[in-house]
C-alpha positions in Angstrom: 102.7 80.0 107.2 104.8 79.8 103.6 107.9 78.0 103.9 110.8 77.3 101.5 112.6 73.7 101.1 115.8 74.3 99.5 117.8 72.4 97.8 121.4 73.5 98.1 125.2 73.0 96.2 124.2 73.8 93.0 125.7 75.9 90.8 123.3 78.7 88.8 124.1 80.2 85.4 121.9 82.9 84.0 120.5 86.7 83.8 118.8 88.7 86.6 116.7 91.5 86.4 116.4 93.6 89.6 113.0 94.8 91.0 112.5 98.7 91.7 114.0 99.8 94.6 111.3 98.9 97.8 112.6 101.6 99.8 112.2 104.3 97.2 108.5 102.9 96.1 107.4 103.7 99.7 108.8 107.1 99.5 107.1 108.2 96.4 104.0 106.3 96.9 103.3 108.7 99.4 104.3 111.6 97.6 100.9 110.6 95.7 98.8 112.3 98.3 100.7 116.1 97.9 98.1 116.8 94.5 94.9 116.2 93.3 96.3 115.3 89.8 97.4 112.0 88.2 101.2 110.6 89.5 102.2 107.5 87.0 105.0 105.8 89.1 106.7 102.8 86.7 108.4 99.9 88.1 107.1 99.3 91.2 108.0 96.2 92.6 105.0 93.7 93.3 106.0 92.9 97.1 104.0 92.8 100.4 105.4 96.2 101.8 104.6 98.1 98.2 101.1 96.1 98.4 99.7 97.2 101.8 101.0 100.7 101.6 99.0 100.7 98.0 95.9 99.4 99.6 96.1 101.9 102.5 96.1 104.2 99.7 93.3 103.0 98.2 91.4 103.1 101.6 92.0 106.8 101.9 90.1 107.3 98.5 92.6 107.3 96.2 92.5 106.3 93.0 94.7 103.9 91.9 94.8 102.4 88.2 97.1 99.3 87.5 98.2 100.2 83.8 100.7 97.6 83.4 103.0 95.2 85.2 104.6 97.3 87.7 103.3 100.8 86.3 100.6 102.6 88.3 98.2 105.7 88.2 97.2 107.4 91.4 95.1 110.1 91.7 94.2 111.5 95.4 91.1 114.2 94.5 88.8 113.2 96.6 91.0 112.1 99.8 89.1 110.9 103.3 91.1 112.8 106.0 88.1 111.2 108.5 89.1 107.6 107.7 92.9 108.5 109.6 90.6 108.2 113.0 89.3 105.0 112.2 90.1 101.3 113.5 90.6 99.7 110.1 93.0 102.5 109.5 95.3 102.0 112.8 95.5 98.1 111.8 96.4 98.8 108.2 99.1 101.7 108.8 100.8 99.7 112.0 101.8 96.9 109.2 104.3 98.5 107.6 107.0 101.3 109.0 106.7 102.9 105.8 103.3 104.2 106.8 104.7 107.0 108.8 105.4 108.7 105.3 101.9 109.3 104.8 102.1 112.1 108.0 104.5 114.6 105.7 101.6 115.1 102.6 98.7 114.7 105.1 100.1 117.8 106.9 100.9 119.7 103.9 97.9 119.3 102.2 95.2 118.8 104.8 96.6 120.4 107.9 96.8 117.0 109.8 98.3 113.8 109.9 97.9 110.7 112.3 99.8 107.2 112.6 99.6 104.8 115.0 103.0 103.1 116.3 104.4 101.2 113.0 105.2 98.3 112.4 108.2 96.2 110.3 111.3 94.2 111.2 112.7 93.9 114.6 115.7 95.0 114.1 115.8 97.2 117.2 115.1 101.0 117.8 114.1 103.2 115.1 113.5 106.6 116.1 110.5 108.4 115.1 111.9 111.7 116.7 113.5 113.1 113.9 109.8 113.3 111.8 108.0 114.8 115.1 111.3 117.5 115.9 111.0 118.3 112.2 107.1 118.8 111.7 107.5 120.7 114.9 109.5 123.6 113.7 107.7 124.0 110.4 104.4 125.1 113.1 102.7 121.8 113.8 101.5 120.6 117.0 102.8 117.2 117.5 100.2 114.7 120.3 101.0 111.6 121.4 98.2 109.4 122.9 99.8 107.0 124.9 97.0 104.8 125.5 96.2 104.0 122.2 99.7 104.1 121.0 98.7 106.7 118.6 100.5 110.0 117.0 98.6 112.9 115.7 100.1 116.0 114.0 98.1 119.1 113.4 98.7 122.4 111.7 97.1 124.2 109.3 99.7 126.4 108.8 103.0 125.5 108.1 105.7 127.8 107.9 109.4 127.5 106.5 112.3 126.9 109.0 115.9 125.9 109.5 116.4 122.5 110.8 119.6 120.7 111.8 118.2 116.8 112.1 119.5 114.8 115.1 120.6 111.9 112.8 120.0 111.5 108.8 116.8 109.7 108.9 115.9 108.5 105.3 112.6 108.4 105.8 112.3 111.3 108.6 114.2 113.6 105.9 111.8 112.2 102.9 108.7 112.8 105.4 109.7 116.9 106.3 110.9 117.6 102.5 107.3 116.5 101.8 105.9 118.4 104.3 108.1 121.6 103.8 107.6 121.3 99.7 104.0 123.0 100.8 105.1 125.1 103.8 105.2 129.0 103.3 108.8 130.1 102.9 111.9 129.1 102.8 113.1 125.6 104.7 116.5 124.4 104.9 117.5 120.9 106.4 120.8 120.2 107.7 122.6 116.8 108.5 119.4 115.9 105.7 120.0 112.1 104.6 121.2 111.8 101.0 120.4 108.2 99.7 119.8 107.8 95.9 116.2 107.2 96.8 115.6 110.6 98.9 117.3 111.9 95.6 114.5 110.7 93.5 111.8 111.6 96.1 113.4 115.2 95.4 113.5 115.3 91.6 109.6 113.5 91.8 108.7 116.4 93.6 110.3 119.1 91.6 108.8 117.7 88.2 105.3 117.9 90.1 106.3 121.8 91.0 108.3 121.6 94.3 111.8 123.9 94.4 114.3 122.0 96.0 117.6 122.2 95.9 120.8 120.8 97.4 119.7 117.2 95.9 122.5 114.6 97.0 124.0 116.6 99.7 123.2 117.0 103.6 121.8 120.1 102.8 118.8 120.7 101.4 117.0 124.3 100.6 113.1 123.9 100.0 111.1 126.5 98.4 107.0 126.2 99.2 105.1 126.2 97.2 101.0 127.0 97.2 100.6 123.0 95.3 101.6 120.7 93.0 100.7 118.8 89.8 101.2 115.4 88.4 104.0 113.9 87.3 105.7 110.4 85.6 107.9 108.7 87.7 110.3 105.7 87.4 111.4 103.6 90.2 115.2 102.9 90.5 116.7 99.3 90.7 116.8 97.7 94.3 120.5 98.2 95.0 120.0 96.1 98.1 118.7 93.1 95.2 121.8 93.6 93.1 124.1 93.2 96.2 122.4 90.3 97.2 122.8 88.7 94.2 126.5 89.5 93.7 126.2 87.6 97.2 124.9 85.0 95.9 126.8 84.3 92.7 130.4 84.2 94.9 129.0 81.9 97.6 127.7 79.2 94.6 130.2 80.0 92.6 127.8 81.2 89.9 128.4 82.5 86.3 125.9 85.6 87.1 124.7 88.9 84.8 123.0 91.2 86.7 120.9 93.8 84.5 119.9 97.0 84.2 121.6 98.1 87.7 121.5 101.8 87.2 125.5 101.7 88.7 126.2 105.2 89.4 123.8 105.0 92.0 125.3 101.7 93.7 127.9 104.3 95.5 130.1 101.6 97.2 128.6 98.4 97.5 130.5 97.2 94.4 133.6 98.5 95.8 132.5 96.6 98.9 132.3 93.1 97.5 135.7 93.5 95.7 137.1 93.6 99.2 135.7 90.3 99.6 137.9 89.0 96.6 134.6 89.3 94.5 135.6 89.8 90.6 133.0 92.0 89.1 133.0 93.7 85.2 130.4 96.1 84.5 129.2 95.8 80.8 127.2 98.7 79.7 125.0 99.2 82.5 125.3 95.2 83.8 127.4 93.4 85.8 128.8 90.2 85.3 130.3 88.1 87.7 132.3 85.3 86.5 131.9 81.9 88.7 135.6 81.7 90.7 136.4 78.9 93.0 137.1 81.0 95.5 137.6 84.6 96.7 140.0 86.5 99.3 139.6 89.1 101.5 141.7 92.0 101.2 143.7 93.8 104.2 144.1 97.2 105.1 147.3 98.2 103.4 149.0 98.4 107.1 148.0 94.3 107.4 145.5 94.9 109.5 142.2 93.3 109.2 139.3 94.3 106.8 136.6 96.0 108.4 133.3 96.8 107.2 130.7 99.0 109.0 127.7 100.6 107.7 127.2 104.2 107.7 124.8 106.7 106.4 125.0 107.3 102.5 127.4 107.5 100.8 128.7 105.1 103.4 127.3 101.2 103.0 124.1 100.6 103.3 123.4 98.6 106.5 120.6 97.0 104.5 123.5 94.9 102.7 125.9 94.1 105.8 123.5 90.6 106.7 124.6 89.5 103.2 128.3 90.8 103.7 128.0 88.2 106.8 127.3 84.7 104.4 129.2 85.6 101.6 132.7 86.2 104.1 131.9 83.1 105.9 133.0 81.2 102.5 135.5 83.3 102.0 139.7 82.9 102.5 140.6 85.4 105.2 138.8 86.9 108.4 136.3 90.6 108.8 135.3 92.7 110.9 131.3 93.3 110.4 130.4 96.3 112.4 126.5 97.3 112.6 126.8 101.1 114.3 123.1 102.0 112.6 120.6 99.0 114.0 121.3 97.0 117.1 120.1 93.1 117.6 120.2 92.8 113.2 123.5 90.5 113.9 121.9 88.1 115.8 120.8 85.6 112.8 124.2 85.0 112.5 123.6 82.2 115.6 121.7 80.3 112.4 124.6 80.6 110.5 127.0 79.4 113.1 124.5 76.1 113.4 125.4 76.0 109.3 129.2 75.5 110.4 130.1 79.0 109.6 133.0 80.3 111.5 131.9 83.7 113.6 132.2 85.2 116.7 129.4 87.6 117.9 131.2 90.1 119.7 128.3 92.0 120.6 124.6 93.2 119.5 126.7 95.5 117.0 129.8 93.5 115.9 131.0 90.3 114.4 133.8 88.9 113.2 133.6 86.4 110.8 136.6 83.5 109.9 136.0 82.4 106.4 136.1 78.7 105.7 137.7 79.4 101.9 134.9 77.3 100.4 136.7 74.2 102.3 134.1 73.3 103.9 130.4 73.7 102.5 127.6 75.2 104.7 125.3 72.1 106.3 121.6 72.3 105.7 119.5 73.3 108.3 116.0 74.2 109.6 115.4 77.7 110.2 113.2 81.2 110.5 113.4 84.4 108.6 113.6 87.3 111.6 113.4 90.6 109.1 113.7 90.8 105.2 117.5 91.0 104.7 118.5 88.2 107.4 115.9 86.2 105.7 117.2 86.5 102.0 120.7 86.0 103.7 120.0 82.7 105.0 118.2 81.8 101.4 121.6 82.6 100.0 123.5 80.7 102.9 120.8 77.7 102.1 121.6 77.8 98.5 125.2 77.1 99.4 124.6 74.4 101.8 125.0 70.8 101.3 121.5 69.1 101.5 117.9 70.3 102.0 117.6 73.1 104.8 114.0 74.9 105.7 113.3 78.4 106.1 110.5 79.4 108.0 108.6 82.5 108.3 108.8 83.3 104.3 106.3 86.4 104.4 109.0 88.4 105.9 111.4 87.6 102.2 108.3 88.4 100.2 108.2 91.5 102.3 111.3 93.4 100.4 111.5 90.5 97.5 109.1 89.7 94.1 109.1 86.5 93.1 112.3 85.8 94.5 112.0 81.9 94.3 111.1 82.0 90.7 113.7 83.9 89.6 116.6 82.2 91.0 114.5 78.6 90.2 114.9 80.4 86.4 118.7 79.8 86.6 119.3 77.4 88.1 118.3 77.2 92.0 116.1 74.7 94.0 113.4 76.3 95.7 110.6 75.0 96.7 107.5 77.2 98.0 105.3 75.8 100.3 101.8 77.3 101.4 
């Protein structure tokens, strides 16, 4: 098991370039499977997640060409549908939740799709009811065998429908588009979720032939169509990367430039951080944040105190609310952090609290957290990654501390992060990887 030794209190100076955006590269990676011709998808970042989901590719018989750092070829002509009833498959696609976006272009293209129960962080329920509902009304017969914890969806036919989704999946929405994209008719999807990353999923598929329309709102109108062709594609900037390190330059008090951030598709999460008292100056498409001593949270404007929940887009991304946590636990002034989208995500904060943060778990959704103003620096401590964005949290934390802390269970980081310990060890930081 990889661990990290950390050596913490020092300040860091220097540029940052963030990796493509993990939860878009899942999304179109799958898309690869919807035509028999070459997809070229640039800047995909070279993480675990991105990495099995590529191999599992590969195992179906897909072709897939490295041409360059972070640029790939795909070309899925010659597809095994038999290998979805194999062992090897089950093992590879529980691995990763991201797997259950293979079902939508299966079923398009092949008439079937199967996926055993994924797996991923444990970050409490996720829902897979939204992707069954969905393939449901487009004519598909959705099986579920208990026993071996194992979902098929069959239909040769799909046909267009109007669907109102029980909640704005991201990935249930980017799984029916797919599916619909092929369907005969006309498909409309209401209450559809509307992240920049479903956005490019959308425009992928309309360069490859798809007519979709609606892009960035709730409601999407899909067009099938008989098939599709190839198409270039570039991945977006992680915008979950670039708020983690705005994170991470105001809790070290860091001189930080954070490049190439594609900013009109942040939404909020700037806006976020400058509640926290976080100065932030976009300079072409950068940001820079200047190193400050220290940083206040604002109020509401009737005194009240600063609460921040997550919500689905354009609300905040619940993906950033762990690092919200640290960086108001050094902070001057007191938050609300509500989580209304994922239960049990707060509890790392326990790991914090052993660091001398100030916080009160209110309950599985809600903390509030009592900023120590930077007056009193985080102690180092011994600890264990639980999902991907705790575990770059407590980096960050660890990076603040005074002394030499330990985080455990470091395959969960490389999960959702490249190279993350090289990179900050390039301006500055003290991380030590060890196998």
């Amino acid at each position: 098991m990889t661990v990290f030794k950390v050596k913490g209190g020092t300040k860091l100076k220097g540029t940052l370039t963030p990796q493509g955006a993990k939860n878009e590269a899942l999304q179109v990676l799958c898309a690869v499977l919807l035509t028999e011709k070459d997809v070229i998808i640039e800047n995909l970042p070279n993480i675990l997640d991105v990495n099995v989901l590529i191999d599992l590719l590969k195992s179906l018989n897909v072709e897939v060409e490295k041409i360059k750092k972070n640029t790939f070829r795909f070309k899925a002509n010659n597809v095994d549908v038999d290998y979805l009833s194999s062992e090897e498959y089950k093992i590879k696609s529980s691995k990763i939740r991201g797997s259950i976006m293979i079902v939508g272009p299966l079923l398009a293209r092949f008439g079937k799709g199967y996926i055993p129960q994924p797996g991923g962080d444990k970050i409490g329920r996720r829902r897979l009811d939204t992707h069954f509902t969905g393939f449901e009304k487009l004519g598909a017969q959705f099986i579920y065998d208990s026993k071996e914890e194992f979902y098929k969806v069959e239909g040769e036919n799909l046909k267009g429908n109007n669907l109102l989704l029980e909640e704005a999946s991201v990935t249930g929405t980017a799984n029916i588009v797919m599916a619909a994209s092929m369907a005969k008719g006309k498909t409309t999807i209401y209450n559809a979720a509307c992240e920049p990353y479903l956005q490019q999923l959308c425009k992928m598929l309309n360069a490859m032939g798809a007519k979709i329309s609606g892009i960035g709102s709730n409601l999407l109108e899909i067009e099938g169509v008989s098939s599709l062709n190839g198409c270039n594609h570039r991945v977006l900037p992680d915008m979950i990367e670039i708020g983690s390190f705005i994170g991470l330059a105001a809790i070290t008090k860091s001189e930080i430039t954070i490049k190439n951030v594609s900013f009109k598709d942040l939404g909020i999460i700037p806006n976020t951080f400058e509640k926290l008292g976080i100065k932030l100056e976009l300079r072409g498409d950068d940001i820079f944040i200047p190193a400050q001593e220290n940083y206040t949270i604002k109020s509401f404007i009737d005194g009240s105190i600063l609460t921040i929940s997550d919500a689905p887009w354009p609300g905040f991304t619940p993906d950033l609310l762990s690092i919200i946590v640290v960086v108001a636990a050094q902070a001057k002034g007191s938050v609300l952090i509500h989580q209304k989208m994922f239960e049990s995500r707060l509890f790392f904060v326990d790991k914090l609290i052993d660091m001398g943060a100030k916080i009160i778990l209110c309950d599985p959704h809600r903390a509030t957290v009592i900023g120590l103003d930077q007056q009193a620096k985080f102690k180092a401590s011994s600890m264990s990654s639980p999902d991907i964005r705790a575990g770059v949290s407590l980096l960050i934390a660890a990076l603040a501390a005074d002394g030499e802390s330990t985080i455990h269970n470091v395959e969960q980081i490389d999960r959702g992060y490249e190279k993350i310990d090289e990179r900050l060890n390039s301006i500055g930081a003290k991380i030590e990887r060890i196998n």
